[in-house]
Structure formats: C-alpha cells, structure tokens
C-alpha positions as a Markdown table, in Angstrom:
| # | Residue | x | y | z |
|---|---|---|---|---|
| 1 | Unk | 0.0 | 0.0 | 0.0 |
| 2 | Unk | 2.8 | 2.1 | 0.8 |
| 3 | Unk | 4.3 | 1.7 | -2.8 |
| 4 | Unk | 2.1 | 4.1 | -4.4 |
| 5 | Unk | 2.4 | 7.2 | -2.6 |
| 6 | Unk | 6.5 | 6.7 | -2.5 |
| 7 | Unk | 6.4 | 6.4 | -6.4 |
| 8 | Unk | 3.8 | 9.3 | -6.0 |
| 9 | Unk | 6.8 | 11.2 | -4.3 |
| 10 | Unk | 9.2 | 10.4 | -6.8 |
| 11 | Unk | 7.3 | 11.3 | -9.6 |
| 12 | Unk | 7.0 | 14.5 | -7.6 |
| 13 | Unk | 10.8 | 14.9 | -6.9 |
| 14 | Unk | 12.3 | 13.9 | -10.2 |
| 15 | Unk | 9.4 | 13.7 | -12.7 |
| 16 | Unk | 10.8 | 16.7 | -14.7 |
| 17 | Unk | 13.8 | 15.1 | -15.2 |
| 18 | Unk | 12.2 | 12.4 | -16.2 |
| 19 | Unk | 10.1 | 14.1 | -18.5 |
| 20 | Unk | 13.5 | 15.6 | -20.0 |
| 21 | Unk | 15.5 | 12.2 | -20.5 |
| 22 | Unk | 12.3 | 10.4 | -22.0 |
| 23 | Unk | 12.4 | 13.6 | -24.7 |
| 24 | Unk | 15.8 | 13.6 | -25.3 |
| 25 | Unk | 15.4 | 9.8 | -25.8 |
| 26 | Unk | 12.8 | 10.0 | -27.9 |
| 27 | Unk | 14.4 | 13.1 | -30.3 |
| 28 | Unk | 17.4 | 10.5 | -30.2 |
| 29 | Unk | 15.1 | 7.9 | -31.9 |
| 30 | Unk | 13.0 | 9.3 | -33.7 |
| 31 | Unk | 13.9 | 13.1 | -35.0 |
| 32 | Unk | 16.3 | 13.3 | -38.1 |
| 33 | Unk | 19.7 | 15.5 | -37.0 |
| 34 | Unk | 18.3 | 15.6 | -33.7 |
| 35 | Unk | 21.5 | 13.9 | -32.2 |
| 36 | Unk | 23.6 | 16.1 | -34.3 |
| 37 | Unk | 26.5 | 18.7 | -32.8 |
| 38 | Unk | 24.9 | 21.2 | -34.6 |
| 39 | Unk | 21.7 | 20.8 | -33.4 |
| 40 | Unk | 22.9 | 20.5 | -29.7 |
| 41 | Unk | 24.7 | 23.8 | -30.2 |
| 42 | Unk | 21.8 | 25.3 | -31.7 |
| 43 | Unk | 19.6 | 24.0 | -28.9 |
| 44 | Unk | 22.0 | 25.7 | -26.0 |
| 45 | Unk | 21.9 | 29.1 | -27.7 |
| 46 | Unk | 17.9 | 28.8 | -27.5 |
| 47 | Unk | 17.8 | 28.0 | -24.5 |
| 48 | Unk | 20.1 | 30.3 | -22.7 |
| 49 | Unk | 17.8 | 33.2 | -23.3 |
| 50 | Unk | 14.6 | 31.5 | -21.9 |
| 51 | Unk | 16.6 | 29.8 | -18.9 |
| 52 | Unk | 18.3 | 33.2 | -17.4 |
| 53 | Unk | 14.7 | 34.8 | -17.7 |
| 54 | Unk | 13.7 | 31.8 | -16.1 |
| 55 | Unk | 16.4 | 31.9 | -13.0 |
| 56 | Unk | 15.0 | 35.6 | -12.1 |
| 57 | Unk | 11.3 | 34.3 | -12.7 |
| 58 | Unk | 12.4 | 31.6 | -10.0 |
| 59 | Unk | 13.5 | 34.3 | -7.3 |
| 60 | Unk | 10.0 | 36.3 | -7.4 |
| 61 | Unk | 8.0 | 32.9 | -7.5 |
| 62 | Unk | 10.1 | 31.5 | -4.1 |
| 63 | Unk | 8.6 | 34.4 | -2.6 |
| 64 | Unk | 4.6 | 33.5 | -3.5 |
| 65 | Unk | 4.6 | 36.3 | -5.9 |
| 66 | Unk | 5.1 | 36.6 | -9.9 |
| 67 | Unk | 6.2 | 38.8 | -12.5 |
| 68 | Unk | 4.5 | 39.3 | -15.7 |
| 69 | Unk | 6.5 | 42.2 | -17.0 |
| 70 | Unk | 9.6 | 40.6 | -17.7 |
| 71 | Unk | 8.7 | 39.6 | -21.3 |
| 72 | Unk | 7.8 | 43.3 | -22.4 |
| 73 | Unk | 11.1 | 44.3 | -20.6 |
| 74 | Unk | 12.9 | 42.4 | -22.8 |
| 75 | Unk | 11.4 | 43.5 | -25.5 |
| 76 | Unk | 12.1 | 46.8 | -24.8 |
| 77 | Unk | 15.7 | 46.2 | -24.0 |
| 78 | Unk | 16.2 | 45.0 | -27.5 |
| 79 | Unk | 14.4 | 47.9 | -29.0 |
| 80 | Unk | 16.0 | 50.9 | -26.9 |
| 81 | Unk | 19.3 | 48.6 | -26.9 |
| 82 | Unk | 19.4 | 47.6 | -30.9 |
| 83 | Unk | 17.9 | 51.2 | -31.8 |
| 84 | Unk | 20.1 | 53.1 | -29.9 |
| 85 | Unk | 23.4 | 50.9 | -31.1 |
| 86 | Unk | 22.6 | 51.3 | -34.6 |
| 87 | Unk | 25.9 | 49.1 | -35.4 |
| 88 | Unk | 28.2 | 51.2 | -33.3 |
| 89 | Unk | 30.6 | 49.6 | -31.3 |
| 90 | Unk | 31.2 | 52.5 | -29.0 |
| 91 | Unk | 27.3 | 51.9 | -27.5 |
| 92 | Unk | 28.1 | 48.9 | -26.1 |
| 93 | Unk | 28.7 | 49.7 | -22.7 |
| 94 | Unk | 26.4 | 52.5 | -22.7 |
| 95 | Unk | 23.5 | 50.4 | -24.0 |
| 96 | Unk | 24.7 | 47.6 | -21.7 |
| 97 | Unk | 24.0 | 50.3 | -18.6 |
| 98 | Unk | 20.9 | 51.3 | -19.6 |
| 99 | Unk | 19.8 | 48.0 | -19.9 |
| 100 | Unk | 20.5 | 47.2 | -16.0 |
| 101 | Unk | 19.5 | 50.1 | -15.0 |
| 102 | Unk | 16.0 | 50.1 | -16.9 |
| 103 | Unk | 15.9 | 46.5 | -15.0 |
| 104 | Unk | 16.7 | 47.3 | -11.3 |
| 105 | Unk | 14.1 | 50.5 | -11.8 |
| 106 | Unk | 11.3 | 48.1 | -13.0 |
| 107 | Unk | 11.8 | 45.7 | -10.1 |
| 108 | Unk | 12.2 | 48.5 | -7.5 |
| 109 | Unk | 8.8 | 49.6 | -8.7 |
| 110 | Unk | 7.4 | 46.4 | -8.6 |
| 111 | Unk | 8.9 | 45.4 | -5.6 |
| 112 | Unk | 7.6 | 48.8 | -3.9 |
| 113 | Unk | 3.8 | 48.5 | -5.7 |
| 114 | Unk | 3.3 | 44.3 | -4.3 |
| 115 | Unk | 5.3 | 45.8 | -0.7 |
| 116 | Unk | 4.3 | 49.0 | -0.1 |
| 117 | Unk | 1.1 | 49.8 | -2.2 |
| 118 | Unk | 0.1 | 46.1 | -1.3 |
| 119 | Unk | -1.1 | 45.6 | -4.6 |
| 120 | Unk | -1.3 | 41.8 | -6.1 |
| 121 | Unk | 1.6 | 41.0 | -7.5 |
| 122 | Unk | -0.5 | 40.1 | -10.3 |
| 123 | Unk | -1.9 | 42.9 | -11.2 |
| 124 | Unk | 1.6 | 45.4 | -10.4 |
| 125 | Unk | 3.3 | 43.4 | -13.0 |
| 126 | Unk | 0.2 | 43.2 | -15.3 |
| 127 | Unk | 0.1 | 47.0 | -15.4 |
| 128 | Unk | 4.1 | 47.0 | -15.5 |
| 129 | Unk | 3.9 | 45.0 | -19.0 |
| 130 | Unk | 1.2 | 47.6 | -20.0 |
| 131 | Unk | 3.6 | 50.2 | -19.1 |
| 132 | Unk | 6.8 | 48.8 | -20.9 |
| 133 | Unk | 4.6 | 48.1 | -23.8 |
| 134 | Unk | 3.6 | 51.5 | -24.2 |
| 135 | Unk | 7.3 | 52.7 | -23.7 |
| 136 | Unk | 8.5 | 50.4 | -26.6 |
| 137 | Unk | 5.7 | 52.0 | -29.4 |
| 138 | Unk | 6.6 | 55.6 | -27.8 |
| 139 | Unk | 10.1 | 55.0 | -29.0 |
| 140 | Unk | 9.2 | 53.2 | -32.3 |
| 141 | Unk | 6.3 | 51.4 | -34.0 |
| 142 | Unk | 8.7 | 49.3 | -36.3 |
| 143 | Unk | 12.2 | 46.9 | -36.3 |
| 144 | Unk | 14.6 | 49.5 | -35.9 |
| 145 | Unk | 18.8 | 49.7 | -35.8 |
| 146 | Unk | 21.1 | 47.0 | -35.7 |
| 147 | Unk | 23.6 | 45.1 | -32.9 |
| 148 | Unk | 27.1 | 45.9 | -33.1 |
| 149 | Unk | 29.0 | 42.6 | -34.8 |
| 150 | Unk | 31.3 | 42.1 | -31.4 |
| 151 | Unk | 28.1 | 43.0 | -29.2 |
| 152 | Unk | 26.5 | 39.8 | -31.6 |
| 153 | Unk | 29.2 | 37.5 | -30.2 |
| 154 | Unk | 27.2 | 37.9 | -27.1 |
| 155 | Unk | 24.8 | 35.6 | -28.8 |
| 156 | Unk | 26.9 | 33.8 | -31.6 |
| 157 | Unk | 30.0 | 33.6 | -30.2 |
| 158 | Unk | 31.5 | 30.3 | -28.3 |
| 159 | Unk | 34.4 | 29.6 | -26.3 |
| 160 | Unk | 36.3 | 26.7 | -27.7 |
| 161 | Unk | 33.2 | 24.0 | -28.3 |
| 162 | Unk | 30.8 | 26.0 | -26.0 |
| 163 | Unk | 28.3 | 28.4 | -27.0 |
| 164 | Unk | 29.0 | 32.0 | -25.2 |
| 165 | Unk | 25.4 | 31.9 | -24.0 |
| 166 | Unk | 25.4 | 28.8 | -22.5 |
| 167 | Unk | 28.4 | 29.9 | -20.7 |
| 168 | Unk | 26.5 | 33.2 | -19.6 |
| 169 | Unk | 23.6 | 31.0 | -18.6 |
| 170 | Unk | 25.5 | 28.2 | -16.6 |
| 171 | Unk | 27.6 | 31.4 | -14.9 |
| 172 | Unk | 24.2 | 32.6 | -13.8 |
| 173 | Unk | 22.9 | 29.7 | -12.6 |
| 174 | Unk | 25.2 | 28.4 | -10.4 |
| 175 | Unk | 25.6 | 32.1 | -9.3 |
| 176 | Unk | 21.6 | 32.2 | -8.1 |
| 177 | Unk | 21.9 | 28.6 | -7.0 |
| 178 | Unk | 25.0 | 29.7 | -4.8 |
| 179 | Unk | 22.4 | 33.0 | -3.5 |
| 180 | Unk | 19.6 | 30.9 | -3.0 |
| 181 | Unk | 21.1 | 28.1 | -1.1 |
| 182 | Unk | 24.3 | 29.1 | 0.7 |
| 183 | Unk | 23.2 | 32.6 | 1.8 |
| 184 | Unk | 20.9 | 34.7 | 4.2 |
| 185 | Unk | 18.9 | 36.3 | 1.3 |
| 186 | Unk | 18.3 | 33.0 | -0.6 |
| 187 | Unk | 17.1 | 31.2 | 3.3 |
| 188 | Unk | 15.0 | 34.5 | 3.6 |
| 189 | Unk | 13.2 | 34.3 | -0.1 |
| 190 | Unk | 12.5 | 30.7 | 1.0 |
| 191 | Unk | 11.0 | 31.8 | 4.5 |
| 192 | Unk | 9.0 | 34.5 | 3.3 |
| 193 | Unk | 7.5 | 32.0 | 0.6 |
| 194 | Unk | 6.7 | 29.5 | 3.1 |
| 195 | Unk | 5.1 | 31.4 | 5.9 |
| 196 | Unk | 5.4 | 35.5 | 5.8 |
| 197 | Unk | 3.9 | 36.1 | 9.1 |
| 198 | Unk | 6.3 | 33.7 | 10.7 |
| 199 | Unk | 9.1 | 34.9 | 8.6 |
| 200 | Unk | 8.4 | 38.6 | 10.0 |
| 201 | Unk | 7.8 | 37.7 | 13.6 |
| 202 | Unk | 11.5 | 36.4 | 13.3 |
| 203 | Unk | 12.8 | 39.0 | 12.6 |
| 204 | Unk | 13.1 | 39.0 | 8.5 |
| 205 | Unk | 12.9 | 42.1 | 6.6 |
| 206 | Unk | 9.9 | 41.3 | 4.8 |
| 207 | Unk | 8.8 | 43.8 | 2.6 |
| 208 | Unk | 12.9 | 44.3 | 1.5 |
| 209 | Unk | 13.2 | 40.7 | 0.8 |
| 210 | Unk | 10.3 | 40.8 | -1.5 |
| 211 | Unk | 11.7 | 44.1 | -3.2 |
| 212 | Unk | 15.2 | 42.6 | -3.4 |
| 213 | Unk | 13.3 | 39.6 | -5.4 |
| 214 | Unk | 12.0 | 41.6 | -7.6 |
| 215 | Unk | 14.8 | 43.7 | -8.5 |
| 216 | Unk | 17.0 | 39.9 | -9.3 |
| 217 | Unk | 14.0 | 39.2 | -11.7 |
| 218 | Unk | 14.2 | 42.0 | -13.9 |
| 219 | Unk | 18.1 | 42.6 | -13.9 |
| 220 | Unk | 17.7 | 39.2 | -15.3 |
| 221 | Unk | 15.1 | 39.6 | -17.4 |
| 222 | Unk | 17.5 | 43.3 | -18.8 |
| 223 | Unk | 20.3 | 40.5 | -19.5 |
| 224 | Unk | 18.3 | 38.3 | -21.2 |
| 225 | Unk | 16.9 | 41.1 | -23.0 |
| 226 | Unk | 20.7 | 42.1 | -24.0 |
| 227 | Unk | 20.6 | 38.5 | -25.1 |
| 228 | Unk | 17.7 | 38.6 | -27.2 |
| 229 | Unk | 19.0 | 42.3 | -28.7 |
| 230 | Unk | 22.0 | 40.4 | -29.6 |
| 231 | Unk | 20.4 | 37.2 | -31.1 |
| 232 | Unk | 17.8 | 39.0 | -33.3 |
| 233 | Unk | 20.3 | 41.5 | -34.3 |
| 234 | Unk | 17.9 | 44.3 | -34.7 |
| 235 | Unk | 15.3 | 45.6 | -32.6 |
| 236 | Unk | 12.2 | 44.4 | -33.0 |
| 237 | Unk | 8.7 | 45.6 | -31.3 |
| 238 | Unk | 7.5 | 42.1 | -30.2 |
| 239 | Unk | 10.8 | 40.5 | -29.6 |
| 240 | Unk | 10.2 | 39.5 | -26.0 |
| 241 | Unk | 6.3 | 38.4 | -26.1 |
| 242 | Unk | 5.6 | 35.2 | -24.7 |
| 243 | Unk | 8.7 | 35.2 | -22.2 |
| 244 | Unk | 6.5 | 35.5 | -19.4 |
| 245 | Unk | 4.3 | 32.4 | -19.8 |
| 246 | Unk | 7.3 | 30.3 | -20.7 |
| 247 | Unk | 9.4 | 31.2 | -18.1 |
| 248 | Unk | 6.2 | 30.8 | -15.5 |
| 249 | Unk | 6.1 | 27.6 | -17.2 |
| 250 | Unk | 9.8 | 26.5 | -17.0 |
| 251 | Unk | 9.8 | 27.2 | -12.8 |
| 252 | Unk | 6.4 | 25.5 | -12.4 |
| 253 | Unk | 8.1 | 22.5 | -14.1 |
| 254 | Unk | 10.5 | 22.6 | -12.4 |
| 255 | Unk | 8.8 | 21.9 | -8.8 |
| 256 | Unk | 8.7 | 25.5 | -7.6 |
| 257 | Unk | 5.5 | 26.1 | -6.3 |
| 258 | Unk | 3.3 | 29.2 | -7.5 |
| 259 | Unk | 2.7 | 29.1 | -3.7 |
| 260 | Unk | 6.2 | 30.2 | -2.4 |
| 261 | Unk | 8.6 | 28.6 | -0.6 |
| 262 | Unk | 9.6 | 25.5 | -2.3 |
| 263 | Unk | 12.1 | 24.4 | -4.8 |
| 264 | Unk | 14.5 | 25.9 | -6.7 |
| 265 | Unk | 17.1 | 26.9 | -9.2 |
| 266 | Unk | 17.8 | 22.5 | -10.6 |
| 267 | Unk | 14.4 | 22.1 | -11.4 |
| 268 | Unk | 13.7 | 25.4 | -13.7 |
| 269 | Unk | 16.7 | 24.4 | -15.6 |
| 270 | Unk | 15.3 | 21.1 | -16.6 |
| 271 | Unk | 12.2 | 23.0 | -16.7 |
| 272 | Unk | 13.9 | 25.3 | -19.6 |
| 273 | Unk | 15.8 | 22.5 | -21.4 |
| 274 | Unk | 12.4 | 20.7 | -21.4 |
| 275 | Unk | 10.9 | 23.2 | -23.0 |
| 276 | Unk | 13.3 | 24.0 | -25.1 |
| 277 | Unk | 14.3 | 20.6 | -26.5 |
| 278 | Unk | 10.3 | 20.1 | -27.5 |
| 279 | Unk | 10.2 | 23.4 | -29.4 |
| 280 | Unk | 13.1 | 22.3 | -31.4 |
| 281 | Unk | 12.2 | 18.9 | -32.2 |
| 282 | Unk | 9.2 | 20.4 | -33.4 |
| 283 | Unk | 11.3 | 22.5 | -35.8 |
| 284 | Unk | 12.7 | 20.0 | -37.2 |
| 285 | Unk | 9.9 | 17.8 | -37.8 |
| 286 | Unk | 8.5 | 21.1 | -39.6 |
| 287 | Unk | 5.2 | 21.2 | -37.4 |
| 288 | Unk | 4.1 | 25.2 | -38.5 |
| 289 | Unk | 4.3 | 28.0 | -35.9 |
| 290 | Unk | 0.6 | 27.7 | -35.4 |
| 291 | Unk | 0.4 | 24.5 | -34.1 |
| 292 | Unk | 3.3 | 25.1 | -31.8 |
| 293 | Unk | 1.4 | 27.4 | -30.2 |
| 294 | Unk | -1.5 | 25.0 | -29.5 |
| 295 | Unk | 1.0 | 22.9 | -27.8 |
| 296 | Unk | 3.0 | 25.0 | -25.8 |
| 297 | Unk | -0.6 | 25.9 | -24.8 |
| 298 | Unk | -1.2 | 22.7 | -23.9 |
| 299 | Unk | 2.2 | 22.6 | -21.9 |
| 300 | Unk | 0.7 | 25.7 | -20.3 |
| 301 | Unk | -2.5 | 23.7 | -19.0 |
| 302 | Unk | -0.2 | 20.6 | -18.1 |
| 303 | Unk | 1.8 | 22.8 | -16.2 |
| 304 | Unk | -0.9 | 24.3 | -14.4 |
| 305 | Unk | -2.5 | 20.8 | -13.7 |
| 306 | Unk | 0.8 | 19.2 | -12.3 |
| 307 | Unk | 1.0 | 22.3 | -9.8 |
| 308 | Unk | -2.9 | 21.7 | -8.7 |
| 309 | Unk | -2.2 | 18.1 | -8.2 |
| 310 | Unk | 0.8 | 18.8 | -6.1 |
| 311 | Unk | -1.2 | 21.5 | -4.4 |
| 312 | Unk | -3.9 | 18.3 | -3.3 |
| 313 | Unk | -1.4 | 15.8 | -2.6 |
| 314 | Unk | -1.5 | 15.0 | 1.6 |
C-alpha cells in the first residue's frame, strides 16, 4: 500500500527530469539531426535566453509572488538597446547600462507597488507589462537599428566548443543557485515564501526581501533582453512576447510552487531545457508555428494541472 504514494513522491521529486531524459530519448530515436553537434549547439543558444529569464522568474516565484512584466522588458531592452546601437561599437557599454538600469528600476517599482502599495503581484506586474509596452511603441512602432557585430558574439559567439550563451547562462545559474542556497537572502526568499507572518515575527525584513526579489528578476530579465538584442540583431517591437508564460512555465516544471517557498534553481533548468528541447524537435519535424502554439498551450494547461495536483497531494 505504501508503494504508491512513495512512487507518488518520486514522480513529484524527479518527474521533470524524467520528463527531460524520455524527450531527449525520444528526439534521439525518432527526429532526423536531432543527435547532431549542430543541433545540440543550436539548442544551448535557444535556450540560454529563456533559462536566465527563467532563474530571475524563480527568485519572485520563491517568494509567493510573480512577474508578468519581464517579457515586455525584454522586448524593450532589444528595442532601446538595438535602436540606440545602430551598429556602433562605442554603444556597447552604454547600452549595456541602460539595460541594467532600466531593470533594477522596473523591479524597484514592482517590488515597492506588491510591498508598499500592497497591490497583487498580479496585477503590479500586469500594469508593468502595459507600461513597458507602451514605452517600446513611444520609441518606435517598427524593427529598428542594428547590434554591433562584437556585441553579436554575445549571442553567436563560443568559447572553444561551448556556445557563449550557455556559458553566460551556466555562470548565472550556479551564481543564483549559490544566493539561493548558501546565503541569508536565498534562506529568507525561502522563508518569506513558506510562511510571511512567521518569517516577519522572526525578525526578516519582509517587505525588503520581496523588493530585493524583484529587483533579481528584472536585472535578469535586462540580461536576457541584451541577449535577445544580440540574437535578433535588430530591434524588433514584439521580440520578448511570450517570455512571461514560458518562463512561468519552466519554474512551475521545475517543482517551484506558485505558492512560495519550495524548490529551486535545478528544477527550472530542466524546466527550460524541457521546454526547449520540444520546441526544437518540433522544428525539425517542420510542425508550423501555429500549431506550436497549440501545444505549448497545452504545456501551459499541463503545467498548471501538475502544480494543482501537487497543491492536493497530503
């Protein structure tokens, strides 16, 4: 009797990873150049964009909140960033600054509207996206300038047989694994998540841990944006639409819950490579755009149901 709920708990622990190696088995098998070096490059530079959006996504969800915004901040880091670069070297840095600093301002003031204002995060970062949005058409309503070529090595660039942005996305992983589970901030994201009244009779600063949260999401979500700016090349309006939901998707995947508290920076990287490893099989077996859509939509609703279930679970 006791055999059920322990594979129950398994399935819980590790079924993403699961999920991952049965996919990877399967585009092995059955998808033509799958197995490929080529492909597995090609796969790494998709990802690496998704997944660091994904690591600040996981900060903000430890703490029982969430961030909508992040995908329109990206887009408008590769507009401002790729329009304002216009091929010129010498914007690199500048653009580069403006990029983190656009980020750390959009997470202050989401940080201070779910804190202070005591709006729901849902709705600060909802009107957030509206804002940024509306920031990106003030500036242009088309694809405008171009990325500097050595800015571009950000994105095509590789050291020795590894992709620059996996290297960028591995240095930031193991960098928010190291904050979330070796230091005061990461044990406070995780109390605050779990119990907030608790966490604040002991003493945590609350309401500056949940800022602080949100200001690692978006400087992450400005980085992947530079990403983006660099990949694309140009800047385009709707570059970073759809960021949001996947990198929701990725965490909740990954065994953090939506709730707070539990899980971590491991399982949104299998989360990401999940997701990204399906999108790309899917290009290669030539399924349209359109019917992607359908099923990351359906990944969407999976997602969703595997949290519920968990939710349930005694």
């Amino acid at each position: 009797m006791r055999a059920r709920p322990q594979l129950r708990d398994l399935m819980a622990r590790y079924g993403v990873w699961l999920a991952l190696c049965l996919t990877l088995a399967v585009g092995v098998v059955a998808v033509p150049n799958f197995a490929s070096s080529a492909n597995a490059d090609a796969v790494l530079r998709q990802a690496a964009v998704l997944g660091v959006v994904a690591l600040g996504q996981t900060f903000v969800v430890l703490t029982g909140g969430i961030d909508l915004s992040v995908g329109m901040l990206m887009g408008l880091v590769t507009v401002l960033g790729n329009g304002l670069m216009a091929g010129n070297e010498g914007m690199i840095v500048p653009v580069v600054l403006l990029a983190l600093v656009l980020g750390a301002t959009t997470g202050l003031l989401n940080g201070l509207g779910v804190v202070v204002a005591r709006v729901d995060p849902l709705i600060v970062t909802l009107a957030m996206l509206s804002i940024l949005q509306g920031m990106i058409f003030i500036y242009t309503d088309r694809t405008v300038g171009s990325a500097a070529d050595a800015f571009r090595q950000l994105a095509y660039g590789s050291v020795g047989p590894v992709p620059a942005p996996a290297i960028l996305l591995g240095t930031l992983a193991v960098a928010s694994w190291v904050i979330l589970a070796r230091t005061p901030l990461g044990r406070y994201i995780h109390a605050v998540g779990s119990d907030r009244p608790n966490a604040r009779r002991a003493g945590i600063p609350t309401g500056r841990i949940v800022i602080a949260a949100y200001v690692i999401c978006s400087l992450l979500a400005a980085v992947a944006g530079l990403l983006l700016a660099a990949r694309l090349g140009s800047g385009y309006t709707g570059a970073g639409a759809g960021f949001e939901l996947s990198s929701i998707v990725a965490v909740v995947l990954g065994r953090t819950a939506l709730s707070g508290g539990r899980g971590g920076v491991a399982g949104t990287m299998a989360g990401v490579f999940l997701l990204a490893i399906i999108a790309n099989m899917l290009n290669l077996l030539g399924v349209s755009p359109f019917t992607q859509r359908i099923i990351n939509g359906l990944i969407i609703i999976a997602a969703v149901a595997i949290y519920t279930s968990r939710r349930r679970d005694p």
